[in-house]
C-alpha positions in Angstrom: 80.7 72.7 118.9 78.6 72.7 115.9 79.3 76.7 113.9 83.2 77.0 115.8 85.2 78.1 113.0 87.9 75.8 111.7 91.1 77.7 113.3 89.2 77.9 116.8 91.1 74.0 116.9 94.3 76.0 115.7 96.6 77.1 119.4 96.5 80.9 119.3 100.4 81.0 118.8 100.5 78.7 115.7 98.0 80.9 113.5 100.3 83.6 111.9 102.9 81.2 111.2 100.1 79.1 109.6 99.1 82.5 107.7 102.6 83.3 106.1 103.1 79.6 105.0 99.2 79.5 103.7 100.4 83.2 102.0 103.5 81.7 100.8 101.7 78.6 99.3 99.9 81.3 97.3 102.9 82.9 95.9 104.7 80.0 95.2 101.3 77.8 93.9 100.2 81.4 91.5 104.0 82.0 90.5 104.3 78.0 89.3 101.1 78.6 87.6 102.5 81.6 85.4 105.3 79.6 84.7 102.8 76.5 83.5 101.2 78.5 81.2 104.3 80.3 79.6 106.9 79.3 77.3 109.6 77.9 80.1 112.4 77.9 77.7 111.6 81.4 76.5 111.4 82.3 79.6 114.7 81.4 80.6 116.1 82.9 77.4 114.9 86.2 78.0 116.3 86.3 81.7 119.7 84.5 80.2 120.1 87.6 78.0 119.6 90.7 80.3 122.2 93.7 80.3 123.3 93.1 83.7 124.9 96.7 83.4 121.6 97.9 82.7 119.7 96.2 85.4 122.4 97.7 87.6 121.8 101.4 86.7 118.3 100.4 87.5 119.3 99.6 90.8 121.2 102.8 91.2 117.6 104.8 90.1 116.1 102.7 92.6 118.3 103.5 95.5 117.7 107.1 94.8 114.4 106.6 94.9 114.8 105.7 98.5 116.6 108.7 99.4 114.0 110.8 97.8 111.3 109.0 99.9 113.1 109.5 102.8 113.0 113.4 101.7 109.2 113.2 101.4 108.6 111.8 104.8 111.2 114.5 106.6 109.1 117.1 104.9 105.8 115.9 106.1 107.4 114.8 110.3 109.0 117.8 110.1 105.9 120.0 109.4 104.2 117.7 112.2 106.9 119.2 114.7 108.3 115.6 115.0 112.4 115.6 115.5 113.8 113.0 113.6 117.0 113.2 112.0 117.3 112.7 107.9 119.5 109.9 108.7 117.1 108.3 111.1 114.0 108.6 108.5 116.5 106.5 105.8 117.3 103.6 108.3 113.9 103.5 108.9 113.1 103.4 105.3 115.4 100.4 104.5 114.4 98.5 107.1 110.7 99.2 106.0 111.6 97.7 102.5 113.1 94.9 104.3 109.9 93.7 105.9 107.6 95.0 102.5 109.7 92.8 100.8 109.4 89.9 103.2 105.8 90.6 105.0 102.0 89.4 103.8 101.6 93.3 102.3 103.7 96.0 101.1 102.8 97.6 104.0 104.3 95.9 106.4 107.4 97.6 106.7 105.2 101.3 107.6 104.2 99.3 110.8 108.4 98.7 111.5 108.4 102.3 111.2 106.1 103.2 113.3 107.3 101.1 116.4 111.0 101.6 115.4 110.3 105.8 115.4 112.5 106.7 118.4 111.7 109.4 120.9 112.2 112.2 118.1 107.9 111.1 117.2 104.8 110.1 118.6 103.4 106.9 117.6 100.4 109.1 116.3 102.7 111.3 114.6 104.8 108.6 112.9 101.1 106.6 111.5 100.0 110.4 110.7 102.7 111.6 108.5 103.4 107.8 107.3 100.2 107.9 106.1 100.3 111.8 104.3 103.6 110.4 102.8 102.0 107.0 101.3 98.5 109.5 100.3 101.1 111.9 98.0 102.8 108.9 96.8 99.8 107.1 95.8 97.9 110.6 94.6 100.7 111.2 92.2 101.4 108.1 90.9 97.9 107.4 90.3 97.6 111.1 88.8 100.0 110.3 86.2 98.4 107.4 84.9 95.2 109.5 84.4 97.5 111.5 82.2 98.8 108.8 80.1 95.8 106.9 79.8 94.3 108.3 76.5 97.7 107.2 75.0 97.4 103.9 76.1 94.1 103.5 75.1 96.0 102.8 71.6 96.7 99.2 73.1 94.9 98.4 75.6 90.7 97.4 75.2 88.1 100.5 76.0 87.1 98.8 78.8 90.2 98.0 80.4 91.0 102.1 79.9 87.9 102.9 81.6 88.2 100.7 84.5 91.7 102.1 85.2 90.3 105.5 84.7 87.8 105.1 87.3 90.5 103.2 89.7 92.8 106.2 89.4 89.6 108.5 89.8 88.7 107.4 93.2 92.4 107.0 94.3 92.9 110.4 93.6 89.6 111.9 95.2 90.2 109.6 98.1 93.5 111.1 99.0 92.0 114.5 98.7 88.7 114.3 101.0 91.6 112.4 103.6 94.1 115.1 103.3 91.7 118.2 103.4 89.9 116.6 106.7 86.9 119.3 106.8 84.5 117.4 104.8 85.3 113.6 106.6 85.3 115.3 110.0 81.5 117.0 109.1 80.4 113.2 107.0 81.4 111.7 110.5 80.2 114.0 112.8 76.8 113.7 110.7 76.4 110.2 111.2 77.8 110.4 114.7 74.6 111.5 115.6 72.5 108.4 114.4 75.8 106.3 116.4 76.6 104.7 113.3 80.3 105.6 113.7 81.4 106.0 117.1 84.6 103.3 116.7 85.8 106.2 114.2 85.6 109.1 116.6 87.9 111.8 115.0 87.3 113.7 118.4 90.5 115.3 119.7 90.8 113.1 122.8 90.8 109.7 120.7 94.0 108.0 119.5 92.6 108.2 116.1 91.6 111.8 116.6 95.0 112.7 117.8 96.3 110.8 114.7 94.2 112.4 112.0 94.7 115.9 113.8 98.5 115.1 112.4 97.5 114.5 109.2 95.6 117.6 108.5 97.8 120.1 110.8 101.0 119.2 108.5 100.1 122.3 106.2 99.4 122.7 102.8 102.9 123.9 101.7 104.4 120.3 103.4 101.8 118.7 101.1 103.3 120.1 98.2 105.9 119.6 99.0 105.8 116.1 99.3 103.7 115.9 96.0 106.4 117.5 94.2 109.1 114.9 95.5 106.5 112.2 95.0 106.3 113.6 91.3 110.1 113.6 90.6 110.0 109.8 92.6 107.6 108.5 90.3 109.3 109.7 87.4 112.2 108.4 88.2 110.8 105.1 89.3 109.0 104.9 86.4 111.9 105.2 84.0 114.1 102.9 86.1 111.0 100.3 85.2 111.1 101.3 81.9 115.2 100.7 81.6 114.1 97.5 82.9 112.7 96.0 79.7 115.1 97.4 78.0 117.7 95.2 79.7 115.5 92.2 79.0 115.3 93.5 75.2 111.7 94.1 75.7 110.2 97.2 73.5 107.6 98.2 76.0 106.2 101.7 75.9 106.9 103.8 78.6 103.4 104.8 79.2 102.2 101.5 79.5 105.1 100.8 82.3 102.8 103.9 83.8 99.8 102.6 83.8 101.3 99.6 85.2 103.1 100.5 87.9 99.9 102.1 90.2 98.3 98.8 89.5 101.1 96.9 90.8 100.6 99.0 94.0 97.7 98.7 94.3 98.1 94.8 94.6 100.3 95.1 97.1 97.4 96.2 100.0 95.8 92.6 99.3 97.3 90.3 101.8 97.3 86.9 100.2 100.7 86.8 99.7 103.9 87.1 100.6 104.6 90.9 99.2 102.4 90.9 96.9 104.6 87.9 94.6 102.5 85.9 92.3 99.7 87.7 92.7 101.9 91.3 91.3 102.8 88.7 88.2 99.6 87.8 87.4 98.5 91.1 86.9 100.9 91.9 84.8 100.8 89.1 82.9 97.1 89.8 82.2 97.4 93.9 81.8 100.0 93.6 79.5 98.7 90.6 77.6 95.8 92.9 76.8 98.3 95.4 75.2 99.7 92.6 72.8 102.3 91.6 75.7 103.3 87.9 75.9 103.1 85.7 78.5 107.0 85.0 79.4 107.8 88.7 78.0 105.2 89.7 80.8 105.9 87.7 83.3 110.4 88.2 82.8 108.9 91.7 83.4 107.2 91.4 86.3 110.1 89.3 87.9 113.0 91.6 87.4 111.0 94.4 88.8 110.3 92.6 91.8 114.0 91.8 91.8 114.5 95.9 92.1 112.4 96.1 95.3 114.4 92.8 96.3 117.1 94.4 96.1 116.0 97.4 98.3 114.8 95.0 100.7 118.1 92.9 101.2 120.1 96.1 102.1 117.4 97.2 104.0 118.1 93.4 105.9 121.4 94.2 105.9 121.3 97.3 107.9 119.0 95.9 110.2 121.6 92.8 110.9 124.1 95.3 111.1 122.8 97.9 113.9 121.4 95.5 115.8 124.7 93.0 115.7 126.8 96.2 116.7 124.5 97.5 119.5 123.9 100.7 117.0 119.8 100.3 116.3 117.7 103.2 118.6 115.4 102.5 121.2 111.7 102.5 120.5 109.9 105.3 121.8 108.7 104.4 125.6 111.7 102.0 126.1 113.8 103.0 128.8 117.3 100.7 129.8 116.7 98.9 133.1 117.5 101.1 136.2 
């Protein structure tokens, strides 16, 4: 039939596996492109040389990291009134880095955790506070390379600044207008009236009213909290990226790992690829070229801080194994044994 789309042909069960290899073509096909264009040997010689002691205190900051996301999101469920144990919210975070790590987006693993919650949590509770944790995360992070951007504007072309500048601009005023909730809930309820938004009804009785009522019931002092811990996260992420090129022998400025580092994440919501790889290395490549970077210094960069999340992703697969091999992994919420 003459305008059926291609994948009409496709059998409904086929297309996501179809999806993730066409995702993981893109990986592997932008990845072998980077390489192309690089120095292979050079490459290879600055990966053959890392401080593998180095790398591994890296992972150590890393790990932390985790545990002080974990700390973020308890803040924020338990201001919601969810009941969720501290040791719960870090399973849950592992086996989110597992599938972020192995999913089309890095955030894939937020949907494990919202069907993986337990009884302790509503499902709109878990997206609700999921999503005030990832808003402080993203506010901070983003907030910081606002601050370090008139340094970096030492190596890196106006333009380039500016862009970033604006990026980190509307990131920031984003989270804000989502957190605060008054002013969306009057831009909505303003065009409500000429039906231009009725899918997005933020009226109490909605799912998605019932959701964002979580997000802006959590409190103030919760979301300071959580931008505090998000603040000392960040940090410590950011250093841990930093140590990074130091145990490749790479002399990169910290503040240009900063500036980095929100772009990076801000790759990871495109779902072309399999976590973001390929696509995460080609931005780098071409951010840090523009700072005087090379192309295999750039691109030995980008690989061994993937290999970080990696790493936080294959315990997080390991745990998941585990629990479910010994019979230990929770319940979903709404699952009840047979009777």
């Amino acid at each position: 039939m003459a305008g059926r789309p291609w994948f009409a042909w496709v059998p409904p069960a086929w297309r996501p596996w179809l999806g993730n290899l066409a995702r993981l073509a893109v990986s592997a096909g932008l990845l072998a492109w980077l390489v192309a264009g690089s120095d292979g040997r050079q490459l290879w010689a600055i990966l053959r040389r890392a401080d593998l002691l180095l790398y591994a205190a890296c992972s150590l900051i890393s790990t932390a990291g985790m545990l002080l996301r974990t700390l973020r999101w308890k803040a924020v469920l338990d201001a919601a009134g969810a009941r969720v144990s501290f040791r719960r919210a870090l399973y849950l975070f592992y086996v989110g880095a597992f599938f972020n790590t192995f999913l089309p987006t890095g955030l894939g693993g937020d949907v494990v955790r919202v069907l993986e919650i337990g009884r302790g949590a509503t499902a709109q509770q878990a997206v609700g506070t999921i999503l005030v944790e990832r808003l402080t995360g993203f506010a901070v992070l983003f907030a910081l390379m606002l601050a370090v951007l008139p340094a970096a504007a030492a190596v890196l072309p106006a333009a380039t600044v500016y862009g970033l500048g604006l990026l980190a601009s509307g990131v920031l005023a984003a989270a804000g207008l989502v957190l605060e909730g008054r002013i969306i809930r009057r831009l909505l309820g303003w065009l409500g009236r000429w039906r231009l938004t009725r899918p997005l009804s933020l009226a109490g009785d909605t799912w998605l009213g019932q959701t964002y009522q979580v997000i802006t019931s959590v409190g103030g002092r919760a979301v300071a909290r959580a931008l505090l811990i998000s603040l000392i996260f960040n940090l410590s992420i950011i250093w841990s990226n930093w140590l990074a090129a130091r145990a490749l022998g790479l002399e990169i400025p910290v503040g240009l790992v900063a500036v980095a580092l929100p772009v990076i994440s801000a790759t990871l919501l495109v779902p072309v690829s399999i976590s973001g790889f390929g696509v995460r290395e080609g931005v780098v490549v071409a951010l840090l070229g523009q700072a005087g970077v090379g192309a295999p210094e750039a691109l030995a960069l980008s690989l061994a801080w993937y290999g970080l999340d990696m790493l936080d992703g294959l315990y997080g697969g390991l745990i998941y194994f585990l629990t479910g091999a010994l019979g230990l992994r929770p319940r979903p919420a709404g699952d009840h044994p047979p009777q």
